[in-house]
Every structure is written in structure tokens, then in C-alpha cells.
C-alpha positions as CSV (number, residue, x, y, z in Angstrom):
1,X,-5.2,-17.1,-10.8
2,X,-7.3,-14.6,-9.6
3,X,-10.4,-13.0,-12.2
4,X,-10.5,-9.5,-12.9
5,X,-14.0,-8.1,-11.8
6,X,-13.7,-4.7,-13.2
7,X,-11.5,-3.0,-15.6
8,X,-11.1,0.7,-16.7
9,X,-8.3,2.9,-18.2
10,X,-7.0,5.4,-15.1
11,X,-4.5,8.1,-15.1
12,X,-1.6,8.5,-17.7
13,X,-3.7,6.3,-20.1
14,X,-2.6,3.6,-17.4
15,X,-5.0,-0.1,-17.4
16,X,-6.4,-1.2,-13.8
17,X,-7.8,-4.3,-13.6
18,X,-9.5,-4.8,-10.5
19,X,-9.5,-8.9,-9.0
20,X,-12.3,-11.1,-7.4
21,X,-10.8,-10.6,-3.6
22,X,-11.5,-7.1,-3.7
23,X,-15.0,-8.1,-3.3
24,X,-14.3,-10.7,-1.0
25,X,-12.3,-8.1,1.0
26,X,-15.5,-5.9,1.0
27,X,-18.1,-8.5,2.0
28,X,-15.5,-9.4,4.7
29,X,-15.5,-5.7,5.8
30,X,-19.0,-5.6,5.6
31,X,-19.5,-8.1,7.8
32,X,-17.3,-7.2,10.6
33,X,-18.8,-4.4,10.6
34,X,-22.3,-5.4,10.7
35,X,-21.5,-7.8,13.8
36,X,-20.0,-4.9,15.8
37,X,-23.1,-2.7,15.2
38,X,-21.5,-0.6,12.3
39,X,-22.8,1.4,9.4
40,X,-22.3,-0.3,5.9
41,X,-22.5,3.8,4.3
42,X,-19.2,4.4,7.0
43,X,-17.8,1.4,5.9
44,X,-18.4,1.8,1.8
45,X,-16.8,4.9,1.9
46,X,-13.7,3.3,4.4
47,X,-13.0,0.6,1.5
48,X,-13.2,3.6,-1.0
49,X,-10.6,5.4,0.7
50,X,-8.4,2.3,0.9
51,X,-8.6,1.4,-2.5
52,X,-8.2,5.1,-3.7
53,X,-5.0,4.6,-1.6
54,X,-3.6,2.0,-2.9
55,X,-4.3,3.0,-6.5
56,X,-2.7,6.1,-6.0
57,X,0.8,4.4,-4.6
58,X,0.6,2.3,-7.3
59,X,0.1,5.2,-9.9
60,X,3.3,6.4,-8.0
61,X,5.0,3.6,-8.9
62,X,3.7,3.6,-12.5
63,X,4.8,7.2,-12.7
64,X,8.3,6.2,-11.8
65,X,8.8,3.7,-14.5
66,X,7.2,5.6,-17.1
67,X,9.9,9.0,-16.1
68,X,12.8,6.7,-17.0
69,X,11.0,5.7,-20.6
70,X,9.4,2.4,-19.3
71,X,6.3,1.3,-20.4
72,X,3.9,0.6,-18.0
73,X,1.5,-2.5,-18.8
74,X,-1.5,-2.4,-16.5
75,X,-2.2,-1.6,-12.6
76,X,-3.5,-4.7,-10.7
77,X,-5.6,-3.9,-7.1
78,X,-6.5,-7.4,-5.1
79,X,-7.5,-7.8,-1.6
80,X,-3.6,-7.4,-0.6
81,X,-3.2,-4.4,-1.9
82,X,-1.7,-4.4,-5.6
83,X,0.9,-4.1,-8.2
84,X,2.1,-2.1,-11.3
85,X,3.2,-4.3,-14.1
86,X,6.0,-2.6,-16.1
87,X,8.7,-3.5,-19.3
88,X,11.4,-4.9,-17.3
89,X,14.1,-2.3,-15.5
90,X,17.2,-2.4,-14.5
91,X,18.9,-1.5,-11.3
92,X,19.0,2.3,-11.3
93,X,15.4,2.2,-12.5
94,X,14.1,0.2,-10.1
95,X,15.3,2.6,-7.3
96,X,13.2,5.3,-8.3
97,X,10.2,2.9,-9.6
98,X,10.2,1.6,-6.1
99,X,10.6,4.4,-4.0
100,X,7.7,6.6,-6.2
101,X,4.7,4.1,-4.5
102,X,5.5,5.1,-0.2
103,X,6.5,8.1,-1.2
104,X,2.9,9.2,-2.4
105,X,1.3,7.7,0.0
106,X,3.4,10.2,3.0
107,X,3.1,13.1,0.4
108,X,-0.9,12.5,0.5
109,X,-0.5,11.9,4.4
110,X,0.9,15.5,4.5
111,X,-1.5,16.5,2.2
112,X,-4.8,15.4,3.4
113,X,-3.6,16.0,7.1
114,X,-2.9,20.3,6.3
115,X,-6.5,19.7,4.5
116,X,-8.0,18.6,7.2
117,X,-6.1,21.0,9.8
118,X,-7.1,23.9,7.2
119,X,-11.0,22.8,6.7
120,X,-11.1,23.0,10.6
121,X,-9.9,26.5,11.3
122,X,-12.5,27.8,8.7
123,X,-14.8,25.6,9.9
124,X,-14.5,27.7,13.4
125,X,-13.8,30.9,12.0
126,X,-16.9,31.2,9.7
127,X,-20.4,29.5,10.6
128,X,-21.4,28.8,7.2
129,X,-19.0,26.1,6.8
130,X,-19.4,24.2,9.8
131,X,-21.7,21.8,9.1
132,X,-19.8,21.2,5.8
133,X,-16.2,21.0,8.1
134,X,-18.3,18.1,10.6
135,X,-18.8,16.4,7.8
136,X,-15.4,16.2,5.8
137,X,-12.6,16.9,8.5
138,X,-12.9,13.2,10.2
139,X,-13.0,11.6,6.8
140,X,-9.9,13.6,6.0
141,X,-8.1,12.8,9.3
142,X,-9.5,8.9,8.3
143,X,-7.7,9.0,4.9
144,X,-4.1,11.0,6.3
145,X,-3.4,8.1,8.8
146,X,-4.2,5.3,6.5
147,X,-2.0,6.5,3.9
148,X,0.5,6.9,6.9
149,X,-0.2,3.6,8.0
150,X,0.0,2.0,3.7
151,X,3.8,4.0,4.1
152,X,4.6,2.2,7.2
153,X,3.1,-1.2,6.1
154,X,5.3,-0.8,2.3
155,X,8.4,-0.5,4.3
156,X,8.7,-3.3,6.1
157,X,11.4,-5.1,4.4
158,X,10.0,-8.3,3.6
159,X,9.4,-9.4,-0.1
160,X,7.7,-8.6,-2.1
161,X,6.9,-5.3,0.1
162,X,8.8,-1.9,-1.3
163,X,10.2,-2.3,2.1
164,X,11.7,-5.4,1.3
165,X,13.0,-4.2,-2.3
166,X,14.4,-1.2,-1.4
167,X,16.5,-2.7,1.7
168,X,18.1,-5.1,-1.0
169,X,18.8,-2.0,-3.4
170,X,20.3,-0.3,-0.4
171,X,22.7,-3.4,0.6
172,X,24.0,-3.5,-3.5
173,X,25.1,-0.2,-3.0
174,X,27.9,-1.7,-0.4
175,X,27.9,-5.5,-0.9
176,X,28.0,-7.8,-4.0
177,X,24.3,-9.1,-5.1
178,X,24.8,-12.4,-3.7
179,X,25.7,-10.9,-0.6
180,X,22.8,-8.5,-0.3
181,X,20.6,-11.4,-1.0
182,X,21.3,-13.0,1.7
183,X,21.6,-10.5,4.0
184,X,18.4,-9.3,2.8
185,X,16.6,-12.9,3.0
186,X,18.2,-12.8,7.1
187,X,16.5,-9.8,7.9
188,X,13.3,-10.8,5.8
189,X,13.0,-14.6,8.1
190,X,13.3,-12.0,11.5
191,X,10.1,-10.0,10.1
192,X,8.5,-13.0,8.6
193,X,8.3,-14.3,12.3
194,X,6.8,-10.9,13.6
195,X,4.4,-11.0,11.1
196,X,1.5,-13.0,12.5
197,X,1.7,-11.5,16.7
198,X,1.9,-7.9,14.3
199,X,-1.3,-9.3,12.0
200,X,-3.6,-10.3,15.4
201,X,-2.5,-6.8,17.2
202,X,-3.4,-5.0,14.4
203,X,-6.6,-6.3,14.3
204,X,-7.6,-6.8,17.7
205,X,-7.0,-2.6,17.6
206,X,-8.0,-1.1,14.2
207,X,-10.2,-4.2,12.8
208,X,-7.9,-3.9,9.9
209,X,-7.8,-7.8,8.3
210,X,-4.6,-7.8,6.4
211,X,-4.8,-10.5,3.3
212,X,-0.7,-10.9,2.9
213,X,1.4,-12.9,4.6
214,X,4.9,-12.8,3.2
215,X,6.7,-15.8,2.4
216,X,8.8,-17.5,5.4
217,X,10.1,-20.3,2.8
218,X,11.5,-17.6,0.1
219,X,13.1,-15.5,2.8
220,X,15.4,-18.4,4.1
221,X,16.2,-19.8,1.2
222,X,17.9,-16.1,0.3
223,X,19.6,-16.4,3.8
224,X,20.8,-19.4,2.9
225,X,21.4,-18.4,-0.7
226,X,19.6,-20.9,-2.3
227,X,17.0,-18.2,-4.2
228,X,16.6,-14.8,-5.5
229,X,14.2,-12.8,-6.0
């Protein structure tokens, strides 16, 4: 099991440990970056963003459970991305829970993108703030597309992705569970597959180095309705 680094209390009173491959994911960053001619200042403040990303769509997440009465245990960030630990929940719960996490991250995409679009225009209608607007408006545009990217990664429906978990609380709504588990576990095997050409394009383009790789096994044994999750 992975060791927490770094631990704080964050928002709503909320626990975040922080684990070991964060680092690693850093030092990894760091040197790509430093091979292609990069700056490790552009870089720091790239990993900030990320992490500040994923905190915050796991705050969503944490905010979800703790609307319904749930309490929420501790916030966990690792070099995947992360999870919010919470009293167990039922079925209705979860849909909200589950939902909350993509949803901040495309409200802070439509956030941070109108900030950026607004910094601009005064940026060229009054001098003063130029400098300031050169500075801030490509970090801003950085941030909007990678929470729009976090939304698009979270809903690919593989476990244990909020893509994956939603797309089995959708199919309970018209098929038994057993039924929606393996429907679910199908779909999951088809994206398991398009995982790894999807993991080398995306870094090839972006120099993004994804750390999770969902699980081929657990995805058809629910196809074949040998497991749950």
C-alpha cells in the first residue's frame, strides 16, 4: 500500500492525504520536461493545476455524499488521480455522489474559460492590465481544457472511473443488477482494449503520462458474470 507523504484538513473540515506517487508523478514530469528543453517553474505550476483539479472533483464528490447526510472519511490524491472515502451509500446516493466529481470539473471548465475570455477583453481595452492579462490568460486557458479533458477522461465507462459507475447506475434503471453488470463489464472489455493505442496517442500529443490502466480481468469477469463490483 501506497505511504501518505503529506496530510492536511481541506475544505468542509474534509482529510486529504496525499500518497508517495504524487512525487513520483512530479519527478516524472520533471524529467520529461527537462529532456525536451522545458522549464521546471512552467512545469511546477502545470502539476499544481492538475492536482488542484483533481482535489476539487473529488471535493465534488465529497460534497455529494455529505448533502445526503454521509459522512465523508478522508480525500486520497495518488499519481492516478484519487478518491473520496465515504460511510457506505446506497443506490440513490451514489447517483448524485458520483455524478458531483465530472460535474465540477465542466462547471470549472466553464468557469475558468469565461475568466480567461473576460481577463482578455480588459486586457485590450485598458493598458494597465496587459502585462497582468499576458501573464494569467494562458494559464487560465491551461487550467479550462484540463478540467475539460479530467471530465472526458472520468467518463469513460470503465471501472473504477465515474464513467464506468455511472453507466452501471444508468442500466439498473432498465435492467435487473445482474443484468446491468454484465452489460456493463461488455462495454468496459471494449474500452479496456482502447485503452493502451488511447494511452500512447495521448502522449505522443500532450506529454500527458497517464498512471491508470483499468482492469481487463475484472471487466470480463462482469461480462461473464462471474464478479461485481
Amino acid at each position: 500500500m501506497e505511504q501518505t507523504v503529506f496530510s492536511f484538513r481541506g475544505l468542509f473540515g474534509v482529510p486529504v492525504e496525499v500518497r508517495q506517487s504524487v512525487a513520483i508523478l512530479a519527478l516524472m514530469m520533471a524529467g520529461f520536461s527537462l529532456m525536451r528543453g522545458g522549464s521546471l517553474v512552467i512545469t511546477a505550476i502545470f502539476l499544481c493545476i492538475l492536482i488542484a483539479s483533481v482535489y476539487l472533483h473529488e471535493l465534488g464528490h465529497a460534497w455529494g455524499a455529505r448533502v445526503q447526510g454521509l459522512t465523508v472519511n478522508r480525500i486520497v490524491l495518488h499519481g492516478g488521480g484519487g478518491f473520496c472515502e465515504h460511510r457506505r451509500s446506497s443506490f440513490k446516493q451514489d447517483e448524485l455522489i458520483v455524478a458531483m466529481g465530472p460535474l465540477v470539473n465542466l462547471a470549472l471548465w466553464a468557469v475558468l474559460g469565461l475568466g480567461q475570455e473576460a481577463v482578455y477583453q480588459l486586457a485590450i481595452s485598458d493598458p494597465s492590465w496587459a502585462r497582468f492579462g499576458i501573464a494569467i490568460v494562458p494559464w487560465l486557458g491551461l487550467a479550462a481544457t484540463m478540467n475539460l479533458f479530467l471530465f472526458f477522461y472520468n467518463m469513460v465507462p470503465v471501472l473504477p472511473l465515474d464513467g464506468g459507475r455511472l453507466l452501471q447506475i444508468g442500466l439498473r434503471r432498465f435492467w435487473p443488477p445482474a443484468q446491468a453488470i454484465r452489460i456493463a463489464g461488455a462495454i468496459g472489455v471494449v474500452f479496456c482494449i482502447l485503452w493502451f493505442p488511447m494511452l500512447i496517442w495521448v502522449f505522443l500529443n500532450t506529454g500527458w503520462l497517464l498512471f491508470f490502466i483499468p482492469s481487463l480481468a475484472l471487466h470480463l469477469a462482469m461480462a461473464r458474470g462471474e464478479a461485481h463490483y
